[in-house]
C-alpha positions as CSV (number, residue, x, y, z in Angstrom):
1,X,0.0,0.0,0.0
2,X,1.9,3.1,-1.0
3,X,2.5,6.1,1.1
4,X,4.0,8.0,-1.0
5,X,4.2,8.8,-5.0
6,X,7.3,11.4,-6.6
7,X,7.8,12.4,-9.7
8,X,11.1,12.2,-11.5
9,X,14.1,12.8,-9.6
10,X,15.2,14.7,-12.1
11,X,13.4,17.7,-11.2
12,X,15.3,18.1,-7.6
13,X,12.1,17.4,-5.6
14,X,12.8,15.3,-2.5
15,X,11.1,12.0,-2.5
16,X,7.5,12.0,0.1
17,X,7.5,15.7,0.0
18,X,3.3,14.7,0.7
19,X,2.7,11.7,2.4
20,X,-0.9,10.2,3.3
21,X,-1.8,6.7,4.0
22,X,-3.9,4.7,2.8
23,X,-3.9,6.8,-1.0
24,X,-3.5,4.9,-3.8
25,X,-2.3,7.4,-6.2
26,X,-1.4,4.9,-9.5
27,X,-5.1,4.8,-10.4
28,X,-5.3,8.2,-12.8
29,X,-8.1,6.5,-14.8
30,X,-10.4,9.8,-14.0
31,X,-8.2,12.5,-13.1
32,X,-8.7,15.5,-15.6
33,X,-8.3,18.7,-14.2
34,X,-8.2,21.8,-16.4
35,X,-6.2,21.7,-19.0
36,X,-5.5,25.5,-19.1
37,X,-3.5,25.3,-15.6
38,X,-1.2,23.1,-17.5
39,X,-0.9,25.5,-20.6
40,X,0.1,28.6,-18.2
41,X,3.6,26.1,-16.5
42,X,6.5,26.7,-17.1
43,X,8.9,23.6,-18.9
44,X,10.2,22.8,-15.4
45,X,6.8,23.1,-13.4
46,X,5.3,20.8,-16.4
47,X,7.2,18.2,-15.2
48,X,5.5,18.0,-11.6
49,X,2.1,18.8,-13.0
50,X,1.5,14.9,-13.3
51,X,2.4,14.4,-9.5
52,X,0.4,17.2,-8.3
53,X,-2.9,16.2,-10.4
54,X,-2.7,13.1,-8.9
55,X,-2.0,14.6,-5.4
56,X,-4.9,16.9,-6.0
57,X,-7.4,14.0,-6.9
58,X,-5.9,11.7,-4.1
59,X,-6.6,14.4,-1.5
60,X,-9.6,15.2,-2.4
61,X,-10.5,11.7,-2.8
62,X,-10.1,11.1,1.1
63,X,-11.8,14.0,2.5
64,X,-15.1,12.0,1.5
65,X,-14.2,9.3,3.0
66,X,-16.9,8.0,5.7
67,X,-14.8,7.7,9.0
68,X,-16.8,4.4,10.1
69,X,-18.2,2.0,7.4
70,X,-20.7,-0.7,9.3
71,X,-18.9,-2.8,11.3
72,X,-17.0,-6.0,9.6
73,X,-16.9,-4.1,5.9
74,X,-13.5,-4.4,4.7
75,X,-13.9,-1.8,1.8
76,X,-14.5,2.0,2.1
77,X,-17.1,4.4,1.2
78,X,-17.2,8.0,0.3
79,X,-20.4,10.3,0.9
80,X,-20.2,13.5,-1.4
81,X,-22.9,15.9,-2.9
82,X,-25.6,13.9,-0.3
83,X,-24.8,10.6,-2.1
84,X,-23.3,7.5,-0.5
85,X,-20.4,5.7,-2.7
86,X,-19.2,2.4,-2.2
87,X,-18.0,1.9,-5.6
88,X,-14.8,3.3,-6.1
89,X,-15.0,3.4,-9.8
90,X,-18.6,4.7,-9.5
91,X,-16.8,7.9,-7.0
92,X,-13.8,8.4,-9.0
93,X,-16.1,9.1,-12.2
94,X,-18.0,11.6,-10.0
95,X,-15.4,13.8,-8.5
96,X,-13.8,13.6,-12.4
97,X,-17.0,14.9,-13.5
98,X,-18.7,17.5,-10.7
99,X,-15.5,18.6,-9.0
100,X,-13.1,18.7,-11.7
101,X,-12.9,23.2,-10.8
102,X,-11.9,22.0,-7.1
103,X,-8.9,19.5,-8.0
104,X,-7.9,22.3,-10.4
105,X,-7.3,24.2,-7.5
106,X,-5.8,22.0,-5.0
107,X,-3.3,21.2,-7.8
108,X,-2.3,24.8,-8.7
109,X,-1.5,25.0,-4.7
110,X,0.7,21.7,-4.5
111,X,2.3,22.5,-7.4
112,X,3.5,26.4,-6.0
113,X,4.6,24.2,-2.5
114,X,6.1,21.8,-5.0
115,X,8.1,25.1,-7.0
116,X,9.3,26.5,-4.0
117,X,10.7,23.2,-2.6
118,X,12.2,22.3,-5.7
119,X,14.4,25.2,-5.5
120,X,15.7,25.1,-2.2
121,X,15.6,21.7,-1.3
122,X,19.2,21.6,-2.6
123,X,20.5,24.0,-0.1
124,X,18.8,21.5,2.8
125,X,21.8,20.0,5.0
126,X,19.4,18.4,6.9
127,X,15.6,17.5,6.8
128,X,15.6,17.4,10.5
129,X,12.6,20.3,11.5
130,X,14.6,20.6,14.8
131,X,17.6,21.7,13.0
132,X,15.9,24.2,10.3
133,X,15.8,27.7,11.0
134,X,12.2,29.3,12.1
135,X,12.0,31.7,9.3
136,X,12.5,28.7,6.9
137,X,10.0,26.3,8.1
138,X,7.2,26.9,5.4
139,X,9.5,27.3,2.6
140,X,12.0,24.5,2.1
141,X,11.0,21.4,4.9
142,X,9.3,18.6,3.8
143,X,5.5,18.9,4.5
144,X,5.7,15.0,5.8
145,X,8.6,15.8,8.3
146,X,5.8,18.0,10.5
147,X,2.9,15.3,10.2
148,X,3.2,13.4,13.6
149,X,4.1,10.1,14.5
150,X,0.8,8.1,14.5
151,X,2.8,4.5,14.4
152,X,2.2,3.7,17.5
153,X,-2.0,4.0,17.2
154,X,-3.8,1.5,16.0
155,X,-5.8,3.2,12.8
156,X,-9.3,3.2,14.1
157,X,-7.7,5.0,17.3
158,X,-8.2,8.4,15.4
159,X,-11.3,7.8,14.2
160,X,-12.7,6.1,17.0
161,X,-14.3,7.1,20.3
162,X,-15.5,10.6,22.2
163,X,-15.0,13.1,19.3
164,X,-14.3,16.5,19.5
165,X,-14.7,20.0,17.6
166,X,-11.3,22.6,18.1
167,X,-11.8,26.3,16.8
168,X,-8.6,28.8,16.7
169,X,-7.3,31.5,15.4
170,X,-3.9,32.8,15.0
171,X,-3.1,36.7,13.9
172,X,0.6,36.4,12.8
173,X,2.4,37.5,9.4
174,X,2.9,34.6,7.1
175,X,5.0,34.8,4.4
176,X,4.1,31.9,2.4
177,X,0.3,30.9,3.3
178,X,0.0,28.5,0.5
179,X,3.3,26.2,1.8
180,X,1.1,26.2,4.8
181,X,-2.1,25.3,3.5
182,X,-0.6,22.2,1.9
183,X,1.0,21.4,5.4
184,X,-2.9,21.7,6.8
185,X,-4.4,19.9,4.3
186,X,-1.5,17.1,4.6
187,X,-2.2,17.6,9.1
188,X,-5.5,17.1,8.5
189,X,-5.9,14.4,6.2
190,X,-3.2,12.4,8.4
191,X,-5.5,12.9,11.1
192,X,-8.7,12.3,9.5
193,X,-10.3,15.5,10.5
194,X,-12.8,17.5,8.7
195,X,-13.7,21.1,9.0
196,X,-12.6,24.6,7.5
197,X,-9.4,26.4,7.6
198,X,-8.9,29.8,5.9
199,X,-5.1,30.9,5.7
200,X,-3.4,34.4,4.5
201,X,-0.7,36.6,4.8
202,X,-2.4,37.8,7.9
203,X,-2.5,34.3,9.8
204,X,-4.9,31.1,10.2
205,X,-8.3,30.8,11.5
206,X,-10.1,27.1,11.5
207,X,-12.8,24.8,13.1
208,X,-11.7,21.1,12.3
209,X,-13.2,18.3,14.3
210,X,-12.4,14.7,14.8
211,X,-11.2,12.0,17.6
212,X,-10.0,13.3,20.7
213,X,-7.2,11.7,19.9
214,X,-6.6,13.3,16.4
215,X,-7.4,16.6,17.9
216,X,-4.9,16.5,20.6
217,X,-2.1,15.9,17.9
218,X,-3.1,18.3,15.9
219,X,-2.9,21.0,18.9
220,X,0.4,19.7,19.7
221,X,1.2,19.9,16.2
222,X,0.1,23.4,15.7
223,X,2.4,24.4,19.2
224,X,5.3,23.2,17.5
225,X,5.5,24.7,14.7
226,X,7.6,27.8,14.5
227,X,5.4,30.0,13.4
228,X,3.1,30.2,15.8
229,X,5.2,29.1,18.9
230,X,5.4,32.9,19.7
231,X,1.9,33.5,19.4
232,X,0.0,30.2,19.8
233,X,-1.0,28.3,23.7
234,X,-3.2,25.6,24.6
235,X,-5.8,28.0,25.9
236,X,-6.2,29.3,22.2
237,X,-7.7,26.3,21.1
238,X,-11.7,26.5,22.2
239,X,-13.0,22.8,22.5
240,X,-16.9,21.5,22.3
241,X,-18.0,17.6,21.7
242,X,-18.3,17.0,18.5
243,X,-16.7,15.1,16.1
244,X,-15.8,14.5,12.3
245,X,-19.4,14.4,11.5
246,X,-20.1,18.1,12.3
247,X,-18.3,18.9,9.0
248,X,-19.7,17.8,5.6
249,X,-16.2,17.8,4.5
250,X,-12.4,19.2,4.8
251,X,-12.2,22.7,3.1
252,X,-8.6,24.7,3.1
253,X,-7.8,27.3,1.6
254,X,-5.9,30.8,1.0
255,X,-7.6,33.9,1.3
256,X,-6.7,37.2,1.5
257,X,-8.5,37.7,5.1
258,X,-8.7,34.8,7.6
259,X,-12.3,36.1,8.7
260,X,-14.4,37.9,6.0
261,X,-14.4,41.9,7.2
262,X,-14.5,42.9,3.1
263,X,-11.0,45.4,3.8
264,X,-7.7,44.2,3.0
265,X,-5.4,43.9,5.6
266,X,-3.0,46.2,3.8
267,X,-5.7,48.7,4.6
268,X,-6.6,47.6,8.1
269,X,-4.6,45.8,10.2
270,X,-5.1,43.3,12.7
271,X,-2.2,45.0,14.8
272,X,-4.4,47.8,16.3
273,X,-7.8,45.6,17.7
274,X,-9.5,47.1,21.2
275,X,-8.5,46.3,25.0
276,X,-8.5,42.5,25.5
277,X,-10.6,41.7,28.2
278,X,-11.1,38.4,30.2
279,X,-14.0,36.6,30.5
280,X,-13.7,37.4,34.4
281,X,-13.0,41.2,33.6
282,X,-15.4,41.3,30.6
283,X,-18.2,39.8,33.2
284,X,-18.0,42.7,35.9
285,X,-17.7,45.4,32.7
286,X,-21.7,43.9,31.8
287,X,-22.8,43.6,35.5
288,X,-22.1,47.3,35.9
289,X,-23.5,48.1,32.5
290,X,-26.8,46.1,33.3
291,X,-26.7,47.8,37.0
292,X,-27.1,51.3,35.6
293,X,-30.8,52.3,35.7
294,X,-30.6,54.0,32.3
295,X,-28.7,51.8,29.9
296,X,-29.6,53.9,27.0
297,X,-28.2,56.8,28.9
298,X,-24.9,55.0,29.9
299,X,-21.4,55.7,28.1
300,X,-21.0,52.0,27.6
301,X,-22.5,50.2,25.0
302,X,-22.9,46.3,24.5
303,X,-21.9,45.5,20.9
304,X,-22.8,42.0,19.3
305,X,-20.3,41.4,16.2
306,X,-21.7,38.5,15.2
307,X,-25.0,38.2,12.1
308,X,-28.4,38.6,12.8
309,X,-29.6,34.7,12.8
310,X,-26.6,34.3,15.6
311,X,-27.7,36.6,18.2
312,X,-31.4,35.4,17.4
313,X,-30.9,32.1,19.6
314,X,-28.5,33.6,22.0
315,X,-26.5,36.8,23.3
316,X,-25.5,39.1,26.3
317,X,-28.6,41.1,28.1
318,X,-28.5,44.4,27.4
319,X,-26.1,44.2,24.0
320,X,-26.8,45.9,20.7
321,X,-27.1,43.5,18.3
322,X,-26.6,44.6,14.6
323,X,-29.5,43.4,11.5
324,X,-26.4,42.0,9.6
325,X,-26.5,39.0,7.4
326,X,-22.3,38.6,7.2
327,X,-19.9,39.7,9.0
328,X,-19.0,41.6,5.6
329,X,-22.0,43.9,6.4
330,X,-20.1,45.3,9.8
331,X,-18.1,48.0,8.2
332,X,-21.2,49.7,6.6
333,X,-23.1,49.0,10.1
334,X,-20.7,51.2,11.6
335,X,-20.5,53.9,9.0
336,X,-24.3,54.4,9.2
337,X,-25.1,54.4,12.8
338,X,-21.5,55.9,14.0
339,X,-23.1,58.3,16.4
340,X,-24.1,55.5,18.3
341,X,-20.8,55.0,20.0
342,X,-19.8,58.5,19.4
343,X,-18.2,59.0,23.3
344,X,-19.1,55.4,24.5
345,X,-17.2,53.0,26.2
346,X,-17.6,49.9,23.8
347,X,-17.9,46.4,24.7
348,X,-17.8,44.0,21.8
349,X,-17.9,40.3,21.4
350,X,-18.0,37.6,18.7
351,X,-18.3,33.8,18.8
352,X,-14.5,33.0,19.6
353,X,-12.6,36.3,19.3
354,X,-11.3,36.5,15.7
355,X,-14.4,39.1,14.5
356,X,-14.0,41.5,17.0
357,X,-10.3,41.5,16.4
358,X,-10.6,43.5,13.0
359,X,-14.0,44.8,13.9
360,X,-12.4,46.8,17.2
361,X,-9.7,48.2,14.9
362,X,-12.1,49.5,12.3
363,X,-14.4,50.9,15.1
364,X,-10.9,52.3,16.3
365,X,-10.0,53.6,13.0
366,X,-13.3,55.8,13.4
367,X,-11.7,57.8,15.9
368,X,-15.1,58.5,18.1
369,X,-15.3,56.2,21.2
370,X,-13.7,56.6,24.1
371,X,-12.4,53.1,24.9
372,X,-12.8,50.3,22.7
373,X,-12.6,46.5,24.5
374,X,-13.2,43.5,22.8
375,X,-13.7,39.5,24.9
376,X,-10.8,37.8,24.7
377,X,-11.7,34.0,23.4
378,X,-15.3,35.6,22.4
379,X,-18.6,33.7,23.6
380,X,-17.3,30.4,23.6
381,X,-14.5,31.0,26.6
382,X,-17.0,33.6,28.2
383,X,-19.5,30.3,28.9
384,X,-17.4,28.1,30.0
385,X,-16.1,30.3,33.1
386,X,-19.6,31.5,33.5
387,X,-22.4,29.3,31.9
388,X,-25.1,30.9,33.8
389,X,-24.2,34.3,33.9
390,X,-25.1,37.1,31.4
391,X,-25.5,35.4,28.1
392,X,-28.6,34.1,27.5
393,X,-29.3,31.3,25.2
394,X,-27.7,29.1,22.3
395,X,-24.2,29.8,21.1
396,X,-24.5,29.8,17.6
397,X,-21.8,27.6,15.4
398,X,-20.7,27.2,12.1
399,X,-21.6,23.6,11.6
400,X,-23.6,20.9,11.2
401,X,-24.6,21.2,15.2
402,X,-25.6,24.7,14.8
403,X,-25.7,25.5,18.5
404,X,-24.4,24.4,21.6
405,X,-26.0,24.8,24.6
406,X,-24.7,26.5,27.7
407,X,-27.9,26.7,29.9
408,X,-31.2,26.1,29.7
409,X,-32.5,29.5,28.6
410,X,-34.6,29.9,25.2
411,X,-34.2,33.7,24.1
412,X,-35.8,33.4,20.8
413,X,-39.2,32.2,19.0
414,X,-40.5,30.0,16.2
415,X,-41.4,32.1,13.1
416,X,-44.7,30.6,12.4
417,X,-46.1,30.9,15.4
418,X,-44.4,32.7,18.4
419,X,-43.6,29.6,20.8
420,X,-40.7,29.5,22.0
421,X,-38.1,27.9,20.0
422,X,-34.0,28.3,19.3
423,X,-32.8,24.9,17.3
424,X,-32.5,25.9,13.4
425,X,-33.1,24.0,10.2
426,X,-32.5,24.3,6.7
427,X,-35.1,25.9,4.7
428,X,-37.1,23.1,3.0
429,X,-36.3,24.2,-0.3
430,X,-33.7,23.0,-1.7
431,X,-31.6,25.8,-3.3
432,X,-32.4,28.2,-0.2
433,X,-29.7,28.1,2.2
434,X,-31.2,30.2,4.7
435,X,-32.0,29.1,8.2
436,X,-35.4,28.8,9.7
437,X,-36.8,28.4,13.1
438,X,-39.9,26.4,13.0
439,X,-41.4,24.5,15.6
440,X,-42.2,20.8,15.6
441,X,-45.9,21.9,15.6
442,X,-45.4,23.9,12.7
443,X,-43.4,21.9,10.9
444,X,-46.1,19.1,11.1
445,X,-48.7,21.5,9.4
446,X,-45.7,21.8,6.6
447,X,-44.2,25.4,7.5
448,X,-40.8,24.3,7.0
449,X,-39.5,27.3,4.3
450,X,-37.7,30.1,5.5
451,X,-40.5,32.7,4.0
452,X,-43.6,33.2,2.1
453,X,-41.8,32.9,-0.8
454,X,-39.4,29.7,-0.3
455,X,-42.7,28.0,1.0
456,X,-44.4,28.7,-2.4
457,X,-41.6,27.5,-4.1
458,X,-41.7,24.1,-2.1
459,X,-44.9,23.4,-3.0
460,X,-44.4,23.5,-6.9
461,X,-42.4,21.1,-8.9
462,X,-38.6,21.1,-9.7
463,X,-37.8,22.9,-12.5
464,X,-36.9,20.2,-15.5
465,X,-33.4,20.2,-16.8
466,X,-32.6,23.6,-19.1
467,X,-35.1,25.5,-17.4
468,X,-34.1,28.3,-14.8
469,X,-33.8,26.7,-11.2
470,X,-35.0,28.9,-8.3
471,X,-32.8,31.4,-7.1
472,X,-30.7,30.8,-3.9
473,X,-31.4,34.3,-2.9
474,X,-35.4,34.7,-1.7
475,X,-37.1,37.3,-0.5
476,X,-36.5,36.7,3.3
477,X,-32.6,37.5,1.9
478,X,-33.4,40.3,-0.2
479,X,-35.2,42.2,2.4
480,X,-31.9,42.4,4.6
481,X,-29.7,45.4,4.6
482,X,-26.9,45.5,1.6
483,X,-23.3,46.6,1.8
484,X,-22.2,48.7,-1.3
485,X,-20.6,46.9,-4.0
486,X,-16.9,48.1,-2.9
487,X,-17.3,46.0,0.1
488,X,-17.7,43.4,-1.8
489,X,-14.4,42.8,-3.4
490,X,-12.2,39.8,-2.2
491,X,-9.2,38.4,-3.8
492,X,-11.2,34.7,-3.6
493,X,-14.7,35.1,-3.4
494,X,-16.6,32.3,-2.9
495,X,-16.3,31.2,0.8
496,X,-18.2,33.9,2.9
497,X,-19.3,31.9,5.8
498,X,-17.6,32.9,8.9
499,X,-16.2,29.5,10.7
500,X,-17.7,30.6,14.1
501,X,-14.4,31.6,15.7
């Protein structure tokens, strides 16, 4: 069973530059990426383009992998688009096929890791990472010299058992993001854990769940590496029960923000963010907010970072909470209702910490508050030193679990009918992706849509192939505030969900 493919030795690469068990990479029966990423290589980089393709597909391949076939089933299946595969053949065809764009991409990233390891892998006296210098670690090491030692674990060890959901962040300057997002796809696929991870010059911000087990290593993989060793500890890493299963699949990429404010960091940086507060410290600022008679008339003011449908099922008493549906949206919040906090003492807070990072330095950057403090590990640290205290309701997350509950307290109400009612669902249409609170009453008398609209649309046949499908947009959607269009430009749209850190 091979661990490892290269391509000619010719081309200076080091042998196992990517290594993951388990992949059999001779079997390029369906690979076919787009042929116009080979038509922009150079002669050299030509030459790898095989290796990475099949890389590309191989990774991709696994993330789809279902951690725990039925008990005594030798073989392996693969769940994608909502389909179960136990055909390999059968799979192969349909990642060939429907996900062609996304191998593409994955093997335009391991062939720039491959490019810039090819040409200083000859200046290497050692492939030892204790004996490389920091500032070298994502340039010229081999990505399989910083997966850890999993040898002595039996293989259903990491997939087995209590599971577990990490979320982290990581503000620090990065000067080759795209060496380290093939080192996180390589950590995570060693470790069979799903999840997201976005990467940019700016730093790393990621929810990935798994096996206790897998988890663990990947924390103590993430403390030792050198680039975050100065910035990183173990009380960065927020934990919930969870597992694998909370992620439909493994997503990493490279962005030009690690959380999706809409400003380049070039333009605001994450190096001027409000006071960090404790959850201890943070937890006497509220009580004396919420002791003041007049809260309107205080200099202090509550601020919820987070989107509308996240402070609907949970949030601090007292807190303004902005009509936002992304976190995109909270620039043009602030710019419209700056008097506000014109004078005020702010208090802001986000799920884990990262939002309020860039959202305190922009408030900051408006040069109108007094003080501007943000919660140091956001919500998620907040509730576990004070689970009963003064946030009320779900914490919203950016997976399949949707929220996690802290206490027993329902803050918000089913849409249909006013009950009261905090777990979400998908609308019942199929090309809406908003989010619906319905309650099981309702939902037996069929309100299951998000709005008027999406429930019309339920009730009517699919549209039949060459016909215009619905629109993923409805009218719930359209009714929410806009941002203008400049906000709008990313260097890689296409990932706007915030990954609940």
């Amino acid at each position: 069973m091979p661990s490892s493919t290269s391509p000619d030795q010719g081309d200076g690469l080091e042998p196992g530059v990517l290594r993951f068990a388990d992949l059999d990479l001779k079997d390029t029966t369906y690979i076919n990426p787009s042929s116009s990423l080979k038509a922009e290589l150079d002669g050299n980089t030509k030459k790898k383009y095989s290796f990475a393709k099949k890389k590309a597909f191989a990774l991709f391949i696994k993330t789809k992998e279902v951690p725990a076939p039925p008990v005594g089933y030798k073989g392996k299946w693969w769940k994608c688009c909502e389909q179960l595969f136990k055909d390999q053949a059968v799979f192969h065809r349909h990642v060939a096929t429907q996900h062609a764009d996304e191998v593409c991409r994955q093997t335009a990233s391991i062939l720039k890791q491959l490019a810039v390891t090819g040409s200083r892998s000859k200046s290497l006296t050692s492939t030892d990472p204790k004996n490389l210098p920091e500032e070298s670690f994502s340039h010229n090491h081999k990505v399989s010299a910083w997966l850890p030692d999993i040898s002595c674990f039996h293989p259903d060890e990491l997939r087995s058992g209590e599971g577990e959901v990490l979320l982290f962040y990581c503000y620090c300057d990065l000067e080759d993001p795209q060496g380290l997002c093939s080192w996180q796809m390589a950590l995570c696929q060693w470790l069979h854990l799903t999840g997201k991870v976005r990467i940019a010059t700016e730093g790393i911000n990621g929810t990935v769940g798994g096996s206790r087990l897998a988890t663990r290593l990947y924390v103590e993989a993430m403390l030792s590496c050198p680039l975050f060793k100065d910035y990183l500890c173990k009380d960065d890493f927020k934990t919930s029960r969870g597992g694998a299963h909370c992620f439909p699949e493994l997503r990493v990429g490279v962005y030009e923000e690690i959380v999706p404010l809409g400003i380049s960091p070039s333009q605001l940086s994450y190096k001027k963010p409000g006071i960090h507060l404790s959850p201890g410290e943070f937890h006497k600022e509220v009580e004396r907010f919420l002791s003041q008679a007049n809260q309107e008339q205080s200099d202090t003011v509550l601020l919820d970072c987070r989107n509308f449908y996240e402070s609907k099922i949970g949030r601090f008493q007292g807190c303004l909470a902005p009509d936002i549906r992304k976190f995109s949206y909270f620039p043009s919040y602030i710019d419209t209702n700056l008097e506000l906090f014109r004078e005020k003492r702010v208090l802001m807070y986000c799920t884990g910490g990262i939002r309020c990072e860039r959202g305190s330095a922009y408030l900051k950057a408006k040069g109108v508050c007094k003080e501007v403090f943000q919660l140091k590990g956001g919500i998620h640290k907040y509730l576990e030193a004070f689970p009963d205290g003064f946030y009320k309701g779900k914490l919203f997350v950016f997976d399949e679990r949707y929220a996690l509950a802290y206490n027993s307290d329902i803050v918000s109400e089913c849409s249909y009918c006013g009950t009261q009612w905090d777990q979400y669902k998908l609308c019942s249409t199929p090309q809406c992706r908003q989010l619906v609170l319905t309650c099981p009453a309702c939902q037996g008398q069929g309100f299951t849509a998000c709005c008027a609209t999406c429930q019309d649309k339920g009730s009517r046949p699919a549209s039949s192939p060459g016909q215009h499908g619905f629109k993923e947009e409805c009218a719930c959607t359209a009714q929410r505030p806009q941002v203008p269009s400049e906000r709008l430009q990313r260097s890689n749209p296409g990932w706007e969900p915030d990954t609940g850190v």
